[in-house]
N, C-alpha and C positions, 0 to 999 in steps of 0.2 A: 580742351574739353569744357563743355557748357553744362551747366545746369538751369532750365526753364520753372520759375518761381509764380510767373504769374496769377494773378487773384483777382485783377481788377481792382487793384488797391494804388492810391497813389505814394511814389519813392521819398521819404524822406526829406533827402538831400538834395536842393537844388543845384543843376548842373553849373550854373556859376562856382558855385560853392568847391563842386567837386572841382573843377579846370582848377580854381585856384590852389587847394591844398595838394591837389596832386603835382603841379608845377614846383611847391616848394618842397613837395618831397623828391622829385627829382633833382632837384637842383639839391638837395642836400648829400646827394648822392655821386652828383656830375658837377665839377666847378666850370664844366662848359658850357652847362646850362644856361640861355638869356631871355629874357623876356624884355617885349617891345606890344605897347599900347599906344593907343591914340587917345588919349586922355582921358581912358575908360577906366581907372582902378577901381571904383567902386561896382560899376555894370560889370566885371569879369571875375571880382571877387578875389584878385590878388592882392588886397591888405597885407596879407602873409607874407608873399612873396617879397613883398618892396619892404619889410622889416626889414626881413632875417639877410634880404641879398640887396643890398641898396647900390652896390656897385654895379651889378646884373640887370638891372632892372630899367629902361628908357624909357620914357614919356616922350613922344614923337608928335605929342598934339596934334592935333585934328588934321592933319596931313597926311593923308594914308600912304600915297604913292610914293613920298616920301621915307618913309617908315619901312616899305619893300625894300626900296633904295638899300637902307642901314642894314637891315639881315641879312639881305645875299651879302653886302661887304661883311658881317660877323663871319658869315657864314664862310666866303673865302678865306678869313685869316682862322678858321677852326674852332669855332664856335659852333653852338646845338640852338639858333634862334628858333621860339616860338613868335607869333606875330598875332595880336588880336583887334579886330575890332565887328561891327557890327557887319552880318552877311555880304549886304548892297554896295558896304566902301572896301569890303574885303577883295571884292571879284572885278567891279561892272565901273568903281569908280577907280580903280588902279592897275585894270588888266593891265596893260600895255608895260609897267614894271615888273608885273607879276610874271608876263610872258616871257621878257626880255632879261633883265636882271637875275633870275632866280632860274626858271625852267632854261633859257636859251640856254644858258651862264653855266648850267650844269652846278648850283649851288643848292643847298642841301636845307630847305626851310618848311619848317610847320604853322600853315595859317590858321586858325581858328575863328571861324566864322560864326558869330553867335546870332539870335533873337531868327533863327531859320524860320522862313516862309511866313504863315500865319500867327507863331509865336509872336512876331513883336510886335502885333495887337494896336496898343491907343500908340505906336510910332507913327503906324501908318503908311502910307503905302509907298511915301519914299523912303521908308527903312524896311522895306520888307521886300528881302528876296523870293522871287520866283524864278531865278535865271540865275543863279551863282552855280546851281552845279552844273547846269548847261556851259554855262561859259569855260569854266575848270577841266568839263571834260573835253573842251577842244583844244586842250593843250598838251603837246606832245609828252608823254610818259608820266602824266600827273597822276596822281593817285587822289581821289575823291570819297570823301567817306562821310556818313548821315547818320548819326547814333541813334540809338533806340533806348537808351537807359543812362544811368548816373553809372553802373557798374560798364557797362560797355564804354564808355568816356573817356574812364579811367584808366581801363588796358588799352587803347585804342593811342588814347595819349603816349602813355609810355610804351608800345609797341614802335611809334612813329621817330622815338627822339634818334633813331639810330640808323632812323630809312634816308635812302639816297631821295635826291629831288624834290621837287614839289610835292607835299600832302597836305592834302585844305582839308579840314574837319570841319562839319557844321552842326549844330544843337540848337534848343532853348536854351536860354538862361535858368529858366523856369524847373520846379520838377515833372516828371514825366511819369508814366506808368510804368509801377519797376517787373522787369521782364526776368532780370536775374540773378543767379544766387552772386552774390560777393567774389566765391572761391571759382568763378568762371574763366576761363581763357578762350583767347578769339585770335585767329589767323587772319591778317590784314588780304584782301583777296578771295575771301571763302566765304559763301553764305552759310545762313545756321536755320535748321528746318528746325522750329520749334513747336510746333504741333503737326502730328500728321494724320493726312486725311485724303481720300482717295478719286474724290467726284471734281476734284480744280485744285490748284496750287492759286493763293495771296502769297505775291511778293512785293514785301513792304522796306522800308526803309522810313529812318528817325520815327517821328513822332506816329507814325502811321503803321507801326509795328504793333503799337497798344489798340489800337482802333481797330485793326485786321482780329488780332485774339479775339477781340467783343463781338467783332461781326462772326467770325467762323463759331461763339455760344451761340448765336441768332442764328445761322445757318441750321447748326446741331436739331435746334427745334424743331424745323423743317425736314430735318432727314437727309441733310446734305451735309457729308464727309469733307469737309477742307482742308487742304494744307495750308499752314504757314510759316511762309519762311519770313527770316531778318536777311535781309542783303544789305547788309551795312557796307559794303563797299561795292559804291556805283562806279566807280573804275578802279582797278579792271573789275566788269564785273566776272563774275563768278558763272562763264559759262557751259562748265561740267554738269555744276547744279542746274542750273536755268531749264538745259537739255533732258538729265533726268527725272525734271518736277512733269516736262513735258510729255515725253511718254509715258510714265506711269499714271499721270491722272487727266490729262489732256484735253484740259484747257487751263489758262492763264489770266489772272486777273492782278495786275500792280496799282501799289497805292501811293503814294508819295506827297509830299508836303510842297508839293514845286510843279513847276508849270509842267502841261506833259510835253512841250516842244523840248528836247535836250536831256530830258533827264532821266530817272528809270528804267520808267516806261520804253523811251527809244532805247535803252540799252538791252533790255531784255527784246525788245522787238525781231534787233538785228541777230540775235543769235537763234531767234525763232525761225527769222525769215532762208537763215544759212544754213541751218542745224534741223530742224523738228519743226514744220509749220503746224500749228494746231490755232484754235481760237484763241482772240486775245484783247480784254478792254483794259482800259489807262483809267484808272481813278486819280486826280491829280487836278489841277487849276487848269482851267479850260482855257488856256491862252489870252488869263486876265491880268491886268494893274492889280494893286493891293488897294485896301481899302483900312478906314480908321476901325477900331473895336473892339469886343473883347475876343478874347480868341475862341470860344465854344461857339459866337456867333457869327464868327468868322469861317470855322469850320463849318458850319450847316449853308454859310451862301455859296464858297465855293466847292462842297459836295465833300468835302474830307471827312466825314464821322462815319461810324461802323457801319450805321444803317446805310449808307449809299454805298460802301463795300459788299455789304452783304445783297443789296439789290443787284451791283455788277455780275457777283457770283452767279443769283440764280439765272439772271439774264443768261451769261455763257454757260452756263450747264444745261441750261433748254437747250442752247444753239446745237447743242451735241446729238443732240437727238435722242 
């Protein structure tokens, strides 16, 4: 069960911050718990973690593929590895371990993929994923997931320590718009309709969850009822929900942090094109490279803030006729 908090206020706690205190509170709880980085202690915010658990804890330096390598091995002799590094070396720079080692292999690892899409800003555009969940979800029975808050992070992490397979999480580092109450719970697999509204369904995912909320106030203005949902899990997605957003409000507009080739957007497409065809546009990176910046400027070149959500809406709500 959820509770939706939203305000339009920014969360506290940066989601570094949360990965890392949450890691060592599991780990104070599971002594299978491992944690493996690429030289990022400080970018992940496990200080904590490498105190209190120093035997637990690898530095795999700047060698990601490497790094896969070690976790499935933890992970076959019965270990609970998480794995972290930046989105671009988590997916696109070590698929090929990632596929092999860990999903072929049948071993059981939690990647965390941080500084998602447009968050990693002055990195630049060879640290910024647009293609990690695309990649992730062409992999046989991987589970894929894009948080929307510091409190979704949190259950989402400790939901995972105990899933079979591959599940890649991805985030900001950064804080985000907090969407929920603390005392929330979240089903890995299920979307969460957290506003409802009758003239279109926003299905949004991570950072684009807070952005959909502001566009559907913008919407409200005009007189157009929006839903919006969190699909925090783009695989599998959640296509019970996807089907019922479709008929009852019938049409479709997704938002996402990530290129629309692969991710989303094609997920909910397919279960439209199989299920419930109704209208449907892709707010998302228009099949670009990353670029250097800040990230609200980042957000406005490649079309990600409310206002180009809220213009998709009214676009497919005309198309309805």
């Amino acid at each position: 069960m959820f509770k939706v908090i939203y305000n339009g206020e920014i969360e506290a706690k940066a989601h570094k911050e949360v990965f890392g205190d949450t890691l060592a509170e599991m780990a104070a709880e599971d002594k299978d718990v491992v944690y493996l980085d690429a030289d990022l202690m400080n970018s992940s915010g496990t200080y904590k973690f490498w105190q209190e658990n120093p035997t637990r804890a690898i530095n795999c330096g700047i060698s990601e593929a490497n790094m896969m390598g070690v976790a499935a091995g933890l992970s076959a002799m019965g270990k609970k590895p998480f794995a972290h590094t930046f989105g671009p070396f988590a997916s696109r720079r070590c698929f090929d371990q990632v596929f092999l080692s860990i999903a072929y292999a049948k071993n059981n690892v939690r990647i965390y993929g941080s500084d998602a899409g447009v968050t990693a800003a002055f990195n630049g555009g060879t640290h910024m994923p647009f293609e990690d969940m695309a990649l992730m979800r062409a992999i046989p029975h991987a589970t894929v997931i894009d948080v929307a808050d510091g409190v979704e992070l949190n259950k989402v992490l400790k939901a995972s320590k105990d899933r079979e397979g591959l599940t890649y999480i991805r985030s900001t580092r950064k804080n985000n718009y907090q969407i929920y109450d603390p005392s929330s719970e979240f089903e890995i697999g299920k979307g969460n309709i957290i506003r409802d509204g009758k003239d279109a369904t926003i299905i949004a995912c991570g950072i684009m969850v807070g952005e959909s909320m502001k566009a559907a106030e913008l919407l409200a203005d005009k007189g157009i009822d929006a839903r919006v949902v969190d699909m925090f899990t783009v695989k599998p997605v959640d296509a019970e929900l996807v089907k019922k957003c479709a008929e009852e409000t019938g049409a479709i507009v997704t938002a996402e942090n990530h290129n629309i080739v692969g991710g989303l957007g094609d997920a909910v497409s397919a279960v439209l094109l199989e299920e419930c065809p109704v209208p449907l546009k892709k707010v998302g990176v228009q099949d670009e490279f990353g670029q250097v910046g800040p990230q609200d400027y980042l957000q406005e070149v490649y079309g990600l803030t409310a206002e180009d959500v809220a213009k998709a809406v009214e676009e497919i709500v005309a198309s309805k006729g």
